[in-house]
VOTI-520737 format. One record per atom (N, C-alpha, C, CB): residue in three letters; x, y, z. Coordinates in steps of 0.001 Angstrom, whole numbers, plus 500000, padded with zeros to 6 digits. Glycine has a CB too. Example, Ala and Ser with C-alpha at 12.3 -4.5 7.8 and 13.67 -1.06 7.14 Angstrom:
! residues 2
ALA513190494310507800
ALA512300495500507800
ALA513200496700507800
ALA511308495527509046
SER512850497750507080
SER513670498940507140
SER512900500030507870
SER514084499402505725
//
This chain:
! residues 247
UNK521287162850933725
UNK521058161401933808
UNK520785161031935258
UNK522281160597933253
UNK520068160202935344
UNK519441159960936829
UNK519487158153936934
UNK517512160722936951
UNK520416157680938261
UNK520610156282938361
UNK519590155721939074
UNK521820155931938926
UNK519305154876938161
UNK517937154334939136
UNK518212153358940043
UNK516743153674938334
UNK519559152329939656
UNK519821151819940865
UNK520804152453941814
UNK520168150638940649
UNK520861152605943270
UNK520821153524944461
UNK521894152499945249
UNK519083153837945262
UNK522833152776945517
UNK523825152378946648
UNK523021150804947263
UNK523929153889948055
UNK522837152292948349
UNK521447151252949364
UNK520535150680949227
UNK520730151620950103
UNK519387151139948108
UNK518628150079947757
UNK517179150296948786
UNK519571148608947991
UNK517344151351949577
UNK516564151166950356
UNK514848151756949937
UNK517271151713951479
UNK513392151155950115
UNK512704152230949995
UNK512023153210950661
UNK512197151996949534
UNK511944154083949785
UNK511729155169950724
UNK510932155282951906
UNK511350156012950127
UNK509621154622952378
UNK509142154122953418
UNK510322153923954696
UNK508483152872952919
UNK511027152666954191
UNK512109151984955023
UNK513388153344955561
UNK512906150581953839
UNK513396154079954556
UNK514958154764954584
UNK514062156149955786
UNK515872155512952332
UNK512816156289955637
UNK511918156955956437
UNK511861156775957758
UNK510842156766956061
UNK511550154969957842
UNK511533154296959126
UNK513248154393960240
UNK511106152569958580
UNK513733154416959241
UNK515397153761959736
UNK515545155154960219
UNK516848153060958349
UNK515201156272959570
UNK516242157554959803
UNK515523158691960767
UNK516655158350958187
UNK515523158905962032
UNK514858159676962687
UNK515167161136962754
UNK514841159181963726
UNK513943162033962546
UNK514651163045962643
UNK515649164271963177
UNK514268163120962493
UNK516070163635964467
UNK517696163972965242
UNK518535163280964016
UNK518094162998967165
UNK518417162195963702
UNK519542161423962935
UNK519699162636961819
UNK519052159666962238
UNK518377162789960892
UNK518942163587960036
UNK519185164794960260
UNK518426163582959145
UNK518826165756961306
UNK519494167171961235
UNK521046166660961350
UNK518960168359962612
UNK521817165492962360
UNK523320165658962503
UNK523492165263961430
UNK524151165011963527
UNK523084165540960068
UNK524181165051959064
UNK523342166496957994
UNK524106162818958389
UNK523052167301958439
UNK522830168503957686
UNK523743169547958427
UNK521233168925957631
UNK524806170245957295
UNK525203171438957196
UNK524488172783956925
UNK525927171286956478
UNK524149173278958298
UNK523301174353958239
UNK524054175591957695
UNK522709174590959582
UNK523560175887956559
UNK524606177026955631
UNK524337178072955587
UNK524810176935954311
UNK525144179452955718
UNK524659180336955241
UNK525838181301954372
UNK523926180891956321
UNK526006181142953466
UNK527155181904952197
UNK527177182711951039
UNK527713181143951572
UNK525634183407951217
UNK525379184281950177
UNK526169185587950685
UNK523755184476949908
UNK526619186399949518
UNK527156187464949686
UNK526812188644950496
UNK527260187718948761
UNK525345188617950591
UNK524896189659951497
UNK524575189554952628
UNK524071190182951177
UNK525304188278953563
UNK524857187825955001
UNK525367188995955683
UNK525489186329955619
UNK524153189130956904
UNK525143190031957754
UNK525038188982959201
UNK524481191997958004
UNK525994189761960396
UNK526472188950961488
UNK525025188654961636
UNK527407189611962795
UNK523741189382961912
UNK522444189274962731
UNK522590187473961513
UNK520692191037962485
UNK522132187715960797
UNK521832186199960007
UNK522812184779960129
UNK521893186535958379
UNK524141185028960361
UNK525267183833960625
UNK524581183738962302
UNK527431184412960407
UNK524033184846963142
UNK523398184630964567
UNK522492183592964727
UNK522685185762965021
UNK521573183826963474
UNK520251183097964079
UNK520509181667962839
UNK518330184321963880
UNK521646181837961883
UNK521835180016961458
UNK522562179366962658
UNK522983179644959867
UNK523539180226963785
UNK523972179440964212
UNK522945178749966093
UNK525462180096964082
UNK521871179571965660
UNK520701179779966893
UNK520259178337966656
UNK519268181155966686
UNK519775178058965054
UNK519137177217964286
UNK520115175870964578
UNK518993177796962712
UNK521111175793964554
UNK522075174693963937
UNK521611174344965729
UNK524147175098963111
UNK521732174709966829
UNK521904174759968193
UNK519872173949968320
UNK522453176855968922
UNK519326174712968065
UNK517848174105968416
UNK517540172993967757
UNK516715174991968123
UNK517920172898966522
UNK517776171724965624
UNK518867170405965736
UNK517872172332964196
UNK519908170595966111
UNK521017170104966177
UNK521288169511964925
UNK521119169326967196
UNK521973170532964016
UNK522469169900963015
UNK523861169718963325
UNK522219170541961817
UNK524565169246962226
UNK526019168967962645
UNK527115169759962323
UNK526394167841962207
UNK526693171284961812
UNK527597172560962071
UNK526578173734961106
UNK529556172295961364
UNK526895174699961939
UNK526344175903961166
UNK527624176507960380
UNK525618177089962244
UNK527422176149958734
UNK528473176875958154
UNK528459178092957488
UNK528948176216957434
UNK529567178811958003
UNK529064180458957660
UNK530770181375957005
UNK528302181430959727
UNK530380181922956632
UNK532203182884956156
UNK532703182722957390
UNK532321184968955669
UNK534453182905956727
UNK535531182617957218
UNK535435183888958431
UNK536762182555956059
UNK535229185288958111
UNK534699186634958596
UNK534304186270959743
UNK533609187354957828
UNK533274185504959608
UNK532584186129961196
UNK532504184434962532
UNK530180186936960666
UNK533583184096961867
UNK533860182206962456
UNK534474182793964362
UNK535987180911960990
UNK535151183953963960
UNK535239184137966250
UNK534434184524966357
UNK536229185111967387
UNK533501185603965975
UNK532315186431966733
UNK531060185395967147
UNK531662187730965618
UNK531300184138965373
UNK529896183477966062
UNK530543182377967561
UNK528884182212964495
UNK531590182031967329
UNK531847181568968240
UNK532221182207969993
UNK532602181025967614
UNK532542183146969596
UNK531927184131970995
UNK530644183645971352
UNK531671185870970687
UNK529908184390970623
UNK528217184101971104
UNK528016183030971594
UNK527147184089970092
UNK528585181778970362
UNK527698180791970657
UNK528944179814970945
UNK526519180395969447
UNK529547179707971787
UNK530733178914972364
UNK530482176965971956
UNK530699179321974373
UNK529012176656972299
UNK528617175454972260
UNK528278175133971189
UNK527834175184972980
UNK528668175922969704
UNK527969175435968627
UNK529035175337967555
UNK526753176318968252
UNK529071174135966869
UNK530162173919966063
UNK530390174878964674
UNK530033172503965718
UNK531099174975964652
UNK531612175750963030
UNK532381175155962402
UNK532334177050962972
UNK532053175792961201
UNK532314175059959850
UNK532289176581958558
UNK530725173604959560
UNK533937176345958393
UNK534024177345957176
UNK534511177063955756
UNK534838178338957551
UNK535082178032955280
UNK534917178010953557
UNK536977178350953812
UNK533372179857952447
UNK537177177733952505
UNK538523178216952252
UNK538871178116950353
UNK539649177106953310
UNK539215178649949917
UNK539119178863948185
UNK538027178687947702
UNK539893178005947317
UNK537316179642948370
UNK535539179714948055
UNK535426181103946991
UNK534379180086949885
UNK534501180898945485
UNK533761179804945392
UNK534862179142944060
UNK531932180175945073
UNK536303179772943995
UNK536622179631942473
UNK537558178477942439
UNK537318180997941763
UNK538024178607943712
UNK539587177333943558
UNK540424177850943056
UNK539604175949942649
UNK540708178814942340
UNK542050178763942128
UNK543433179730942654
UNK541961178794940924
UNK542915179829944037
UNK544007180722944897
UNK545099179932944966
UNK543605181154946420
UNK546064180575945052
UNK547708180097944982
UNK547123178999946910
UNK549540182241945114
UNK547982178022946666
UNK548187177244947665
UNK548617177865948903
UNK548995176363947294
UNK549666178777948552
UNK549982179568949441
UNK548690180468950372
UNK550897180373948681
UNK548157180741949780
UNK546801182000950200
UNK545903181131950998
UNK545717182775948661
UNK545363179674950173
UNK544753178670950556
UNK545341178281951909
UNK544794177699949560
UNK546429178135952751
UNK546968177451953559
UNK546685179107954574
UNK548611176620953063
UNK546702180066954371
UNK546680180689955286
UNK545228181087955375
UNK547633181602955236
UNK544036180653954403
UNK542702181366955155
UNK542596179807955747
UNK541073182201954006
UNK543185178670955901
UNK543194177330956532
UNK543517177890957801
UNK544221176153955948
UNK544607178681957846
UNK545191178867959294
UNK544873179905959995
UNK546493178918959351
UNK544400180961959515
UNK543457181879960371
UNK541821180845960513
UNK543214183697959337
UNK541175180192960097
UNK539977179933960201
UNK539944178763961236
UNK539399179697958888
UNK541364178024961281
UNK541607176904962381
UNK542002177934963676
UNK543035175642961903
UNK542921178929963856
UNK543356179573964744
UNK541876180383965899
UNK544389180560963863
UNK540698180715964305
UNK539648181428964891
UNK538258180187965513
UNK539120182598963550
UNK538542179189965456
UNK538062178171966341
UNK537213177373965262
UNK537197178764967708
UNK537612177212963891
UNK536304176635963299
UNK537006175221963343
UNK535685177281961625
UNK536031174290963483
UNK535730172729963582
UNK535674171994962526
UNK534587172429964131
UNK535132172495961230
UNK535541172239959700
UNK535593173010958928
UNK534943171537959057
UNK536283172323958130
UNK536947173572956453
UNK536449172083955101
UNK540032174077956446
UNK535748173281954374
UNK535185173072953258
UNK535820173745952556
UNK533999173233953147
UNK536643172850951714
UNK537790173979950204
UNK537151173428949190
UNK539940173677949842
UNK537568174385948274
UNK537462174278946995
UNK538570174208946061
UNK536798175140946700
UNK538598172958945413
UNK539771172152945081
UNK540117173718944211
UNK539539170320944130
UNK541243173104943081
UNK541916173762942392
UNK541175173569941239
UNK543218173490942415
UNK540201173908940502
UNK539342173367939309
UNK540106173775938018
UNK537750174016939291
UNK541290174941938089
UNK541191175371936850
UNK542865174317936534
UNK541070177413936676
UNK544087173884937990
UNK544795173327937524
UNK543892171666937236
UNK546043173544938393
UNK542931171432938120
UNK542597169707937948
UNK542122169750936051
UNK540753169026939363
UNK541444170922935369
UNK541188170560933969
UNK542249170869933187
UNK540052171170933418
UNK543072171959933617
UNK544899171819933190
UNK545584170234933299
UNK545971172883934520
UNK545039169409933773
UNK545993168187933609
UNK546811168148934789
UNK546937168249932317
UNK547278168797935686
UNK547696168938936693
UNK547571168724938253
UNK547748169586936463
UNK547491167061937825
UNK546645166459938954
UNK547642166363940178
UNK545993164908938537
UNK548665165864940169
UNK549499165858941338
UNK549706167441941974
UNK550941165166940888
UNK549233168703941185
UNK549386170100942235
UNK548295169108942918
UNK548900172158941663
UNK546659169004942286
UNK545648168882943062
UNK545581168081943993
UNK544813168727942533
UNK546361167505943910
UNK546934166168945235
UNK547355166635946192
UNK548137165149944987
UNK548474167368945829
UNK549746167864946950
UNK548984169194947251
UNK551660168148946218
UNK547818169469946968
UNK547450171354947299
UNK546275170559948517
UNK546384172821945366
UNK545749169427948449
UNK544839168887949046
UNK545110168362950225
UNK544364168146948385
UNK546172167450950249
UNK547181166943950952
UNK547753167713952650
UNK548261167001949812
UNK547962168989951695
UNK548452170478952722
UNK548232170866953407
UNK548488171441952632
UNK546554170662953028
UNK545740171664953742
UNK544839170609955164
UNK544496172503952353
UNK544561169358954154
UNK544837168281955588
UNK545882167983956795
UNK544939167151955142
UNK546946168137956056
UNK548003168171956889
UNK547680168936957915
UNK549130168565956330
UNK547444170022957924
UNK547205170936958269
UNK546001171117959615
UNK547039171411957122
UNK545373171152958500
UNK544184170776959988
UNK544083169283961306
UNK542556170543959108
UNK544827168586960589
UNK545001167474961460
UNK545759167803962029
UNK545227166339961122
UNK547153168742962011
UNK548169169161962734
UNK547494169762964260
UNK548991170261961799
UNK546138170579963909
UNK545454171444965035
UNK544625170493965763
UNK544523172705964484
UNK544345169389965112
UNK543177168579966229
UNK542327167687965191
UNK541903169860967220
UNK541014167335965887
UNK540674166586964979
UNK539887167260963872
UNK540066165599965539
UNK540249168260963182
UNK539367169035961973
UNK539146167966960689
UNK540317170559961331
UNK537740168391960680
UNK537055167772959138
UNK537659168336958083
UNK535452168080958840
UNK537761167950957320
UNK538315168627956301
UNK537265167879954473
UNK540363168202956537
UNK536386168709954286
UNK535812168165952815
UNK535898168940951464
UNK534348167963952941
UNK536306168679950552
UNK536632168898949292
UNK535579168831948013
UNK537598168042949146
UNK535221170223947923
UNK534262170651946655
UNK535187170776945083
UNK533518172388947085
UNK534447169188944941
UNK535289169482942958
UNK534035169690942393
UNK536300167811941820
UNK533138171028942685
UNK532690171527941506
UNK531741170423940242
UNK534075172086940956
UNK530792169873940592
UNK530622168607939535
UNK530244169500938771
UNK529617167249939715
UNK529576170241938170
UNK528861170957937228
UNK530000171307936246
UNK528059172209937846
UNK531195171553936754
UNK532285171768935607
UNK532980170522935026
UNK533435172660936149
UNK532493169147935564
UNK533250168178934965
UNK532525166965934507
UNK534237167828935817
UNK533470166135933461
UNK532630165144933138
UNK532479164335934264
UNK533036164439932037
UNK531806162519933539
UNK531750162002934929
UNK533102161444934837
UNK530506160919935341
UNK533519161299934285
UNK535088160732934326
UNK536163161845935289
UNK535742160664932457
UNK536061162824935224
UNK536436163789935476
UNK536156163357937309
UNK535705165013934565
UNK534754163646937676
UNK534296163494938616
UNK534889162694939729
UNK533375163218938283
UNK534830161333939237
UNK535216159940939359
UNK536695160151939919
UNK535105159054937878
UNK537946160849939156
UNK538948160889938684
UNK539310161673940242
UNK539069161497937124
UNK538430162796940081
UNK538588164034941237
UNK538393163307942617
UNK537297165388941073
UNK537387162918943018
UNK536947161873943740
UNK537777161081944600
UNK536440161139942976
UNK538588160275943597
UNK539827159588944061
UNK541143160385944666
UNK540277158849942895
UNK541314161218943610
UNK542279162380943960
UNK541695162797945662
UNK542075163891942608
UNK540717163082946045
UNK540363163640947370
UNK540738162412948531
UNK538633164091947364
UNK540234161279947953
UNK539988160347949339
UNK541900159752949239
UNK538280158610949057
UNK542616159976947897
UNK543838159725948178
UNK544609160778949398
UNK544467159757946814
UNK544354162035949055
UNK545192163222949929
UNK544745163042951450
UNK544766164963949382
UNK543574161863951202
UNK543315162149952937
UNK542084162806953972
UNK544325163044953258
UNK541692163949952719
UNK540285164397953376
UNK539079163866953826
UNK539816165033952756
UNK537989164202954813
UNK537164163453954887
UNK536110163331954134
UNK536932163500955738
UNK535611164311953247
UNK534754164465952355
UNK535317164217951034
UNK534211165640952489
UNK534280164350950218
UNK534312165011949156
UNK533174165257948717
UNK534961164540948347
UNK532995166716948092
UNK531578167182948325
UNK531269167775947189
UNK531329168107949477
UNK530028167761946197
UNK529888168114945027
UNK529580169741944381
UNK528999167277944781
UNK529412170226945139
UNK529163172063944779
UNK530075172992945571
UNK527486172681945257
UNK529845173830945420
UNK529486175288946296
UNK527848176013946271
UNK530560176567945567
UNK527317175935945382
UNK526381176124944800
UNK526723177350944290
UNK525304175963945452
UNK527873178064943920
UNK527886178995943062
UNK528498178910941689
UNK528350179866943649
UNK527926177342941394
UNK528586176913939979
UNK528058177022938944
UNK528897175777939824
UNK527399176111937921
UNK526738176264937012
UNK525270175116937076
UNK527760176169935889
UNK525557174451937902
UNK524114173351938769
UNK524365173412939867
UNK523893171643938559
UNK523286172871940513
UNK523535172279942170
UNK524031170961941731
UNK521984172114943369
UNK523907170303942627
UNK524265168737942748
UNK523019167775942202
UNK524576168340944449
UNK523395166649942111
UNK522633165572941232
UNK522722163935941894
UNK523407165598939591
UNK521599163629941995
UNK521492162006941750
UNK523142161558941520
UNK520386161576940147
UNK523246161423940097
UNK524245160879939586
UNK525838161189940173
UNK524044161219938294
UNK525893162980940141
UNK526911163211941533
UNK527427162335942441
UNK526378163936942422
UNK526275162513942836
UNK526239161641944451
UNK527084159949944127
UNK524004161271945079
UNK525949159473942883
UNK526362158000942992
UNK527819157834942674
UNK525527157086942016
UNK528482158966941353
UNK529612158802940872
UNK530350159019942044
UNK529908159569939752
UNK530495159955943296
UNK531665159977943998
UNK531088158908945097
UNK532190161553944524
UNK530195158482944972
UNK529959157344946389
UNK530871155951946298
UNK528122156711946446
UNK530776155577944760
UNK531282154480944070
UNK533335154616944146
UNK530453154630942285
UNK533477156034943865
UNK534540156676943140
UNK535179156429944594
UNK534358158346942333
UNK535238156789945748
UNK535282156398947149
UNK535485155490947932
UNK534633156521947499
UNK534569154763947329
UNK534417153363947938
UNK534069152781949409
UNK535512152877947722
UNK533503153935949963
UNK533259154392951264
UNK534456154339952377
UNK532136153616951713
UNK535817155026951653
UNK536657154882952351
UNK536722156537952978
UNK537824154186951594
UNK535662157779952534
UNK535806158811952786
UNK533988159086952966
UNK536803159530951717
UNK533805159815953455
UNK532133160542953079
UNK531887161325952083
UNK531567161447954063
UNK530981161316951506
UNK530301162254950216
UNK529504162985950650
UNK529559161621949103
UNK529848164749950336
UNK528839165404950941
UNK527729165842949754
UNK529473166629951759
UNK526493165878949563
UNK525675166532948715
UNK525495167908949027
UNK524507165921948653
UNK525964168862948238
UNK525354170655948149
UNK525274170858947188
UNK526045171901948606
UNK524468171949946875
UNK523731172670945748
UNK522548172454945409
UNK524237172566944701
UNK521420173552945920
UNK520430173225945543
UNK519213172648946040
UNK520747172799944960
UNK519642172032947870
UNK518585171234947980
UNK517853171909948945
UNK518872169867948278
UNK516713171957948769
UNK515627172594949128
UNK514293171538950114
UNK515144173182947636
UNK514206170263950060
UNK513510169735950253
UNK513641168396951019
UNK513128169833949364
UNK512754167980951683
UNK513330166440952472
UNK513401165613951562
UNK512421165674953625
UNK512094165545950561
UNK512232164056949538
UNK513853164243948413
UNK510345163985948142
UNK514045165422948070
UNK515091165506947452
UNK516771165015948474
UNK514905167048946928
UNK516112165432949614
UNK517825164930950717
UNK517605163564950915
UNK518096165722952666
UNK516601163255951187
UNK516429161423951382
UNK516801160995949952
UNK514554160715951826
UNK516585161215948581
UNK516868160286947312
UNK518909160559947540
UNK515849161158945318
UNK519169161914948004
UNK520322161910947965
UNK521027161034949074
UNK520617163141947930
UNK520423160850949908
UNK521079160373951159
UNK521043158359950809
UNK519906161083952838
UNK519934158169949704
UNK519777157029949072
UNK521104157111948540
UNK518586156875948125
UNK521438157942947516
UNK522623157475946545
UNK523970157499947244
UNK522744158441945232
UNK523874157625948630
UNK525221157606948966
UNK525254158854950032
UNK526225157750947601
UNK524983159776949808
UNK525442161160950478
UNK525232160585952203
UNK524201162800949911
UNK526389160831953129
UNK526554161460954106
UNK526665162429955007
UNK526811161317954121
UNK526559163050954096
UNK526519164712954770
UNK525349165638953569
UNK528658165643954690
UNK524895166646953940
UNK524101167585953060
UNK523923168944953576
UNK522768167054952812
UNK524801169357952594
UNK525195170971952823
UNK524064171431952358
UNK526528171682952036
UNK522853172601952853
UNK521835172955952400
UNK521868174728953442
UNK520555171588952638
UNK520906175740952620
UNK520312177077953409
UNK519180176638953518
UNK520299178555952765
UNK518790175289953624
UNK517241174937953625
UNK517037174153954979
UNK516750173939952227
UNK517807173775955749
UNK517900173290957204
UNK516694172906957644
UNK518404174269958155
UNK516111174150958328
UNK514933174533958910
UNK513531173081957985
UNK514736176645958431
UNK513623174284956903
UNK512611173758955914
UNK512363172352955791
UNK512942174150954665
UNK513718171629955702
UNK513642170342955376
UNK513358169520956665
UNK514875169945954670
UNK514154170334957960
UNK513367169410958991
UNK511928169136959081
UNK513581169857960178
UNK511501170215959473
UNK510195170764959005
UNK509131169848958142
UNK510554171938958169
UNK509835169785957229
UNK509004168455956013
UNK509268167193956247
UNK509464168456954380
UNK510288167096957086
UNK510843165455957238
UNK509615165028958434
UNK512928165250957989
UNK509218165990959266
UNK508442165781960312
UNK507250165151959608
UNK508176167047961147
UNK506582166091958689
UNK505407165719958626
UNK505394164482957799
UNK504613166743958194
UNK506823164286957130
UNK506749163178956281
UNK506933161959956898
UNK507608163272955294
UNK507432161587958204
UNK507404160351959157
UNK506317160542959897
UNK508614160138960084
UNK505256162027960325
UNK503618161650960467
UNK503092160885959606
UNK502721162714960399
UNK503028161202958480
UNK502238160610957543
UNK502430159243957568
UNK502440161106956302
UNK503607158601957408
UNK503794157083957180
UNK503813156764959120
UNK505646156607956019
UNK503222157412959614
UNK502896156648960959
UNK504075156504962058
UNK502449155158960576
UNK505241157108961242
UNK506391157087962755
UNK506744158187963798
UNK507836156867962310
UNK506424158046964659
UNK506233159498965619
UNK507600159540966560
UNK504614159430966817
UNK508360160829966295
UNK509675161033967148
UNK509492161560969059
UNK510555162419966173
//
């Protein structure tokens, strides 16, 4: 299902005009989390995140000191109960605390999906809660929360949503992209609403393209986790040539 009316309201021309392209690389998560990365590739996303200036190159928990060796000036951003959610809290709090200890700047978890459809919403509170605690304990760490939309209704969604911006986190973010969809229109609008813009909504899964990050960035999204970085700058360029705005 696809909402045709949009947060903002804005059209696309306008949301073109308003948004320059520095503006949008800092609100792209330059990703890289496929299973077969090696260090040379987390090197040159975090080369990328640095020339482009996006607003973190996110890469495994693994190689979060080495890239930060290299690249001292470039923010990181890792994974913690990636991609399933359902590591004991306990396990969860310690890849939190090696990945804060190894210098990363944000943590992207993955809620608890299998207690939140168990009915067991207050673990998902208090497991969420923890791990904020937590990182706020070390400084000012982001902290955003993947409930998986592809596994839930929208009620569900909605429900999860709240659960996140109650515990405190700054996100809440709709994939991993190793679910059963990427992210959606409707995603977006359900946790933008679900929120109330008292937290940010991140969009991941799936996006490949500028016109697809601008409709998302219409419905709400603040942040956009993508392996498409490059690409989409890339297209955003030629797409503010075309309508005549030159950076």
């Amino acid at each position: 299902m696809v909402i045709k009316i949009l947060p903002l309201k804005l059209p696309s021309k306008e949301l073109i005009r308003r948004l320059s392209v520095k503006d949008l690389a800092k609100i792209i998560d330059h990703t890289i989390l496929k299973p077969n990365v090696t260090l040379d590739d987390v090197f040159k996303v975090c080369e990328e995140t640095l020339n482009y200036g996006f607003a973190v190159a996110m890469i495994p928990p693994l190689y979060v000191k080495d890239a930060l060796k290299k690249y001292p000036e470039c923010k990181i951003a890792t994974i913690i109960g990636f991609p399933l959610g359902y590591q004991s809290l306990k396990i969860k709090l310690k890849e939190a605390e090696e990945a804060l200890n190894n210098g990363a700047s944000e943590i992207d978890m993955v809620m608890n999906i299998s207690m939140f459809k168990t009915g067991n919403k207050e673990y998902v509170l208090n497991e969420i809660s923890e791990i904020v605690d937590l990182a706020k304990s070390v400084g000012n760490i982001i902290v955003k929360v993947i409930i998986e939309t592809g596994y839930l209704s929208d009620n569900e969604i909605i429900e999860a949503s709240k659960i996140v911006k109650e515990a405190g986190a700054d996100y809440v973010k709709s994939c991993t992209g190793f679910g059963p969809r990427g992210v959606t229109l409707h995603d977006v609008y359900l946790m933008y609403n679900a929120v109330e813009g008292k937290i940010g909504v991140k969009a991941a899964g799936g996006i490949r393209h500028a016109e697809d990050t601008l409709a998302l960035i219409s419905a709400g999204a603040s942040r956009i986790g993508t392996s498409s970085g490059v690409r989409i700058i890339e297209e955003y360029k030629k797409l503010r040539f075309k309508y005549g705005f030159l950076d």
